[in-house]
DRENLO-191600 format. One record per residue (C-alpha): x, y, z. Coordinates in steps of 0.05 Angstrom, whole numbers, plus 5000, padded with zeros to 4 digits. Layout:
<vexkes>
XYZ;...
</vexkes>
This chain:
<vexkes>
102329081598;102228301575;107528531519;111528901573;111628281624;112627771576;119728151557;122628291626;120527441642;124627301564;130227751597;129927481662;131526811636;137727071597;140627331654;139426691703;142426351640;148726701636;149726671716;149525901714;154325911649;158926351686;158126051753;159625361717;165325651677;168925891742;170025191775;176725011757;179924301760;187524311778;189723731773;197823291766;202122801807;207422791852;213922341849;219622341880;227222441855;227121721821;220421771783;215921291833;210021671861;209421981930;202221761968;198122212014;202122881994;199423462030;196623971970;194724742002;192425281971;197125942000;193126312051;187325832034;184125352076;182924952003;187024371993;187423581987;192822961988;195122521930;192321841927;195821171930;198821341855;201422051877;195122261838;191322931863;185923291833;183924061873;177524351851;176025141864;169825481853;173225951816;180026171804;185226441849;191726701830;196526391884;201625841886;200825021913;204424871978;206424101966;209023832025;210723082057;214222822121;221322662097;222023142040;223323872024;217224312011;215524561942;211525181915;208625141851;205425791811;198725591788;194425941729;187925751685;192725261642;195024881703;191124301687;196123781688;202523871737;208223371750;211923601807;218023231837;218923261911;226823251934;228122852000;232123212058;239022992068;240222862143;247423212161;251622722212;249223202271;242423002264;243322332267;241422092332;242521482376;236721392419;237921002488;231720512509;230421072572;229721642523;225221262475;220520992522;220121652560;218422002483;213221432482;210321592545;209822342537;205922212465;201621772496;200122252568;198522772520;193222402476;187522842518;191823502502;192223302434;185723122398;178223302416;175223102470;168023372469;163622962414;166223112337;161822942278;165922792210;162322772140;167722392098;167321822049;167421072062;169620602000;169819792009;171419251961;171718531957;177218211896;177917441868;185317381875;184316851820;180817241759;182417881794;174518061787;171018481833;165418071883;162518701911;163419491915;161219901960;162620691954;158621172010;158821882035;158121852111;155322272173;160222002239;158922272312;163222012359;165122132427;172122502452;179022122447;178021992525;172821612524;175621032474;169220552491;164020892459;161120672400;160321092344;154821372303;154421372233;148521582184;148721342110;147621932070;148221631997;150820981981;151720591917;153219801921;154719391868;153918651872;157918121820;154317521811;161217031824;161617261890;158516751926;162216241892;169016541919;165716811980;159916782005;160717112067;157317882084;162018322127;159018772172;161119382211;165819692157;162720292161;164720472227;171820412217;172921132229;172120962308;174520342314;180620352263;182720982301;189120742335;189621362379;182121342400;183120592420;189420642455;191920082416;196919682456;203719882413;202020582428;202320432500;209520462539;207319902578;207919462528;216319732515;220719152509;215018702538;209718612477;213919052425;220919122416;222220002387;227620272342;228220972329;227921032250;230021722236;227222382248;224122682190;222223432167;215123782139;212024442134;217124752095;222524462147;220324862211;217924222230;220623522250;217422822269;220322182307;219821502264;219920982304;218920302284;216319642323;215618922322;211918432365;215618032418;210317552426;209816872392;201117092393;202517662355;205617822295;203918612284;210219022264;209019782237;212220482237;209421112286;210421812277;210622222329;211623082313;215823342355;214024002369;206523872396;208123032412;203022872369;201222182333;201522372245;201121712224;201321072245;201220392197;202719652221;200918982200;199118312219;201417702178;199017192226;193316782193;187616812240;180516502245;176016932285;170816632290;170015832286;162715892256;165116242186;169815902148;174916502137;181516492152;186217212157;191017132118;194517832113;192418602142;195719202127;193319852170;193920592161;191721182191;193021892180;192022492221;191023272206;190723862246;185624302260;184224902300;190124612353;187923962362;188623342313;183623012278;182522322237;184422522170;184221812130;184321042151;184120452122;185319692114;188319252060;188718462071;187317802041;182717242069;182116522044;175016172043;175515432080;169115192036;170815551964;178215421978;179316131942;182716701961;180117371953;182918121969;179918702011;179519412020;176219892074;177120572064;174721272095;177321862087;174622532127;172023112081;169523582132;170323632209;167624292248;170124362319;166825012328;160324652336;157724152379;154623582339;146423352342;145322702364;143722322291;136522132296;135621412321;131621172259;136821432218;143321132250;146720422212;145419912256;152619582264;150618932254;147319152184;151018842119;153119472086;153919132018;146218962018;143119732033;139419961975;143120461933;142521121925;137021301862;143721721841;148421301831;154321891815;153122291876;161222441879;159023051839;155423421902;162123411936;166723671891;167024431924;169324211994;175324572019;178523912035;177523351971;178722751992;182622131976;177821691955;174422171907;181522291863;183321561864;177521421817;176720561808;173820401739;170919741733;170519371665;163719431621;163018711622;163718631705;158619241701;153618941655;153018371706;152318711775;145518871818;145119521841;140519431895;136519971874;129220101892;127419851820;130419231847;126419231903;120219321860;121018751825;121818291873;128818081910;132417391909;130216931971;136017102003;135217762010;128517732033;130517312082;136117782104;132018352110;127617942156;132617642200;136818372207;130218532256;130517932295;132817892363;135317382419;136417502492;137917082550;137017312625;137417092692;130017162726;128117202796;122217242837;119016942908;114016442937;110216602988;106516243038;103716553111;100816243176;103415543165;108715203197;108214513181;104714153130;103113253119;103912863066;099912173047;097511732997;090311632998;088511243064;096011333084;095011523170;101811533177;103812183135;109412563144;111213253171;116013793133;116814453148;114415023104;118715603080;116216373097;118616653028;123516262972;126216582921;126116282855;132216312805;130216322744;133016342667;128716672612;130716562539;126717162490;125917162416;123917882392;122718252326;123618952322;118319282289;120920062289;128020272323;121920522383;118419902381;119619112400;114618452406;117817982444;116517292463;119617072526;120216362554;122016292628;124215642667;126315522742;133515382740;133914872795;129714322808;127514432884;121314832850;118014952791;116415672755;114015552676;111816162644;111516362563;109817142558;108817522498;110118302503;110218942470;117019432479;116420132473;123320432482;124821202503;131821372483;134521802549;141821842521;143422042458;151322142437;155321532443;152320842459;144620982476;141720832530;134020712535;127320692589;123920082562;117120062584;112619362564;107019082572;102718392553;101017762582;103117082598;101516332623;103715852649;105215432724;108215342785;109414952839;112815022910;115914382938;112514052989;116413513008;117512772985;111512242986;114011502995;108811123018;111210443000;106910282948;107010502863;103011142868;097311142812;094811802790;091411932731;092011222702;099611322700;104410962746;108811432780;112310972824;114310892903;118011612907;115312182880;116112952888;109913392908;108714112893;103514562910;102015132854;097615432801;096315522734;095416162722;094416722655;096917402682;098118112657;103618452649;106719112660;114619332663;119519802672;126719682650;133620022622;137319782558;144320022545;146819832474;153919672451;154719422377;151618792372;149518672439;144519042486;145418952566;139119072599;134919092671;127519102676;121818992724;115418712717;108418812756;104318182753;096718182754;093617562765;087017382714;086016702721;087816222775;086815472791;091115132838;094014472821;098913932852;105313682809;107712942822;115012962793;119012302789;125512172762;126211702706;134011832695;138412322695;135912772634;128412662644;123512642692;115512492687;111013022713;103512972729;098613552743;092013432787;087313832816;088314092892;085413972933;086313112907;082112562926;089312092930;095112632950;092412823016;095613493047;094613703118;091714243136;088514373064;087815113075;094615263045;096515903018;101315892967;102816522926;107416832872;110517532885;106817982845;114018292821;119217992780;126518192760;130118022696;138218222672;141218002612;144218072546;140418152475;144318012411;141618222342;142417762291;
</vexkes>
């Protein structure tokens, strides 16, 4: 029986052997380039498998590379806007094709002289039918996001980042939603002369499916509002695909504003009204933000769209430009890239975990690689192959020998400063708010003043209720996406009273909405000290007033409060956009220790004032009747803004 065992295992092995070997010998690589009728080569060529949903587009090079799990008799479809369709017979020994697209020749009848009515009006119809047009329930595309950074001077690479991506994103109507995006393998490379050309980290990149979506965010040439106002429009030509059947409007633009300098082509089909592809630039040298020394030198956009089940979806976009460094005085070159591998309609997406989602302030360059770095490998089966993965970049041994890979053996042994000092600031958090709460005082009407054997004090009213206006300035760290400490420091913001308080307090955060931006029930709690007075009135009883040793002078303020160390609960909502986090909350305030206390405020100038705390009731700042009850509202209300860093 062992005998009999141990052959049908050495025969089971043989056979799982020869499965792989044939399984591995099926996948076939077709591969070639496309030009045109004068040798130059023809970018983002659709390439379809007949009667297959298996296909790809040629690269920038009219490069193109389909893989097939196994072999399929059949012929390519090759087809681009502009140019005649061609068919092409495939077999095992098609490994290397050249195929030459032929341009259509417009006849005079189909040239066409558009008046500025009839243009606008085909604007405004593409743009109506943006809903009709593309999705608008969430869509979740798994595609690939490249970015680079170049020294236009030694034309050596300063960073590389190459990434397969999970993005969920909301419908085409609602164009202000942020979108989601989970990292599922990533490999950066970092050159060690990059901070000497520039040493400024890009964010945000990585979410350039969303917001380098012209479509999704209605950019303003695409609106007929902005005809022969913001953008002068030319009709181009009109242009056949699909084997002729059919036809889409180029029309071209140019900015009619002095503040902008954006000119670009749109192509409209004209069958269905929908946007194919859209590209513009901007030459205008811009500085974006006064704080980093970069200047814009140069952007070129493009973005291509596909269709899918009868709607259209974001096929590939991306961004070429030039910025110049103020403080390096060096020029270097750019390139954001994503390209969509897989989109299913059928299915409505689930919300990508919180803990799992790039934050879009996080530097892309400096996530920690993927332990395998060649990961392009898992994807080579997918119906549609994507740009980035044919238009393969090969960087020089030498460069290579010199970059970090961020890797986890990296991390083992220790990163630079710098990075250790990123990864601690990334969690750190400021906000700024506008606080309120109420004084309270009962049974009192009037109140008197003096200065220790003063007969003749004076008599000021005393305020039911005041509300105190407050602003509250937070630092917080963020210990899990769930889970914040926050320190927050709270001042009166006008002088009639005084509220001081310094609180330090645990978030927990409940996420409530999940697609899109989220939205959050923060609930907190901790503790805080600190004082405050209610204003009493002015004492001037024509002599210095002496308390405490110190010489406040003839005219000083008086306030009645309390020191106090409290307890803290709250309630609150947070609603996150990018960066920034706009948020509400309320907090219960439990009193633990108490001591009342008068405040003598006097003006030195007109920045600073001298303050002096004593005891109430004082044997010098007499107050009649000394019963007084002074109280802060046990609630408190806070709205603001958080920023992460």
């Amino acid at each position: 029986m062992v005998i009999y065992s141990k052959y049908l295992q050495n025969v089971w092995s043989l056979l799982l052997l020869l499965v792989c070997f044939c399984s591995y010998a099926q996948t076939v690589h077709i591969s070639g380039r496309i030009l045109d009728e004068k040798k130059q080569p023809l970018p983002f060529v659709s390439i379809q498998l007949e009667e297959r949903n298996t296909g790809t587009v040629t690269n920038e090079q009219g490069y193109f590379n389909l893989v097939l799990e196994h072999f399929i008799n059949g012929r390519l479809i090759v087809s681009s806007i502009g140019y005649k369709t061609s068919y092409q017979k495939i077999s095992k020994e098609s490994q290397k094709l050249e195929i030459i697209l032929t341009a259509y020749v417009k006849p005079l009848d189909e040239i066409f002289i558009f008046p500025d009515s009839s243009l606008k009006a085909l604007l405004t119809k593409a743009y109506d039918r943006i809903n009709y047009n593309y999705p608008q329930n969430s869509i979740e595309l798994t595609g690939f996001y490249r970015s680079y950074h170049k020294s236009v001077k030694s034309d050596k690479y300063l960073d590389f980042s190459e990434s397969s991506l999970k993005v969920q994103e909301s419908g085409y109507q609602k164009s202000n939603e942020d979108a989601q995006v989970e990292v599922l393998k990533v490999r950066n490379l970092r050159f060690p002369q990059r901070d000497s050309v520039d040493y400024v980290r890009y964010y945000g990149g990585a979410f350039m499916a969303n917001w380098n979506d012209p479509v999704k965010m209605r950019e303003s040439f695409l609106n007929p509002a902005s005809f022969n106002k913001r953008f002068f429009y030319q009709l181009e030509s009109i242009s056949k695909y699909n084997i002729g059947l059919d036809s889409v409007y180029v029309i071209q633009f140019m900015s009619n504003d002095k503040q902008e300098t954006k000119t670009g082509k749109i192509w409209i089909d004209k069958k269905t009204m929908a946007y194919r592809r859209i590209e513009w630039n901007d030459k205008d040298p811009k500085h974006p933000n006064p704080l980093i020394p970069i200047n814009r030198i140069v952007r070129n956009y493009l973005t291509l769209y596909e269709r899918q089940d009868s709607t259209n979806v974001l096929k590939y976009t991306s961004i070429r430009g030039r910025n110049y460094n103020e403080k390096t005085k060096q020029e270097n070159n750019y390139v954001l890239e994503f390209v969509t591998a897989t989109c299913d309609l059928t299915k409505r997406p689930k919300p990508i975990p919180l803990e799992k989602r790039l934050k879009y302030g996080e530097l892309f360059t400096e996530l920690e690689s993927s332990e395998d770095f060649y990961f392009w490998d898992e994807y080579t089966t997918i119906d549609k192959d994507p740009v980035l993965k044919m238009e393969m970049i090969i960087i020089p041994a030498n460069e290579i020998e010199n970059a970090s890979y961020g890797s986890s053996n990296e991390i083992k042994s220790g990163r630079n400063l710098k990075t250790k000092i990123y990864n601690l600031k990334k969690r750190i958090i400021f906000s700024y708010a506008l606080h309120g709460t109420f004084f309270k005082s009962f049974d009192k009407d009037q109140l008197r003043l003096g200065y220790l054997n003063q007969t003749n004090m004076s008599a000021s009213g005393i305020f039911k209720s005041t509300f105190i206006a407050g602003s509250m300035f937070s630092l917080g760290y963020e210990l899990n996406p769930y889970k914040q400490l926050r320190i927050d420091f709270t001042e009166g913001l006008f002088n009639s009273n005084i509220y001081q308080y310094t609180s330090l307090k645990f978030y927990q955060y409940y996420l409530i909405k999940k697609m899109g931006n989220p939205l959050f029930i923060t609930a907190s709690i901790g503790f805080s000290n600190g004082k405050t007075g209610l204003n009493l009135g002015e004492l001037s009883p024509g002599i210095d007033i002496v308390v405490n040793d110190k010489n406040l002078g003839k005219n000083v303020k008086v306030f009645l409060g309390d020191r106090r160390v409290n307890g803290l609960i709250g309630l609150g909502l947070e609603y996150r956009k990018k960066r920034l986090s706009y948020f509400g909350e309320l907090n219960y305030i439990q009193n633990i220790h108490q001591k009342e206390i008068l405040l003598l405020k006097r003006k030195k100038n007109f920045l600073f004032t001298k303050t002096v705390i004593v005891d109430f009731p004082s044997t010098k700042i007499l107050v009649s009747p000394e019963n007084l009850n002074i109280g802060v509202s046990p609630i408190s209300m806070a709205f603001g803004i958080r920023m992460r860093l």
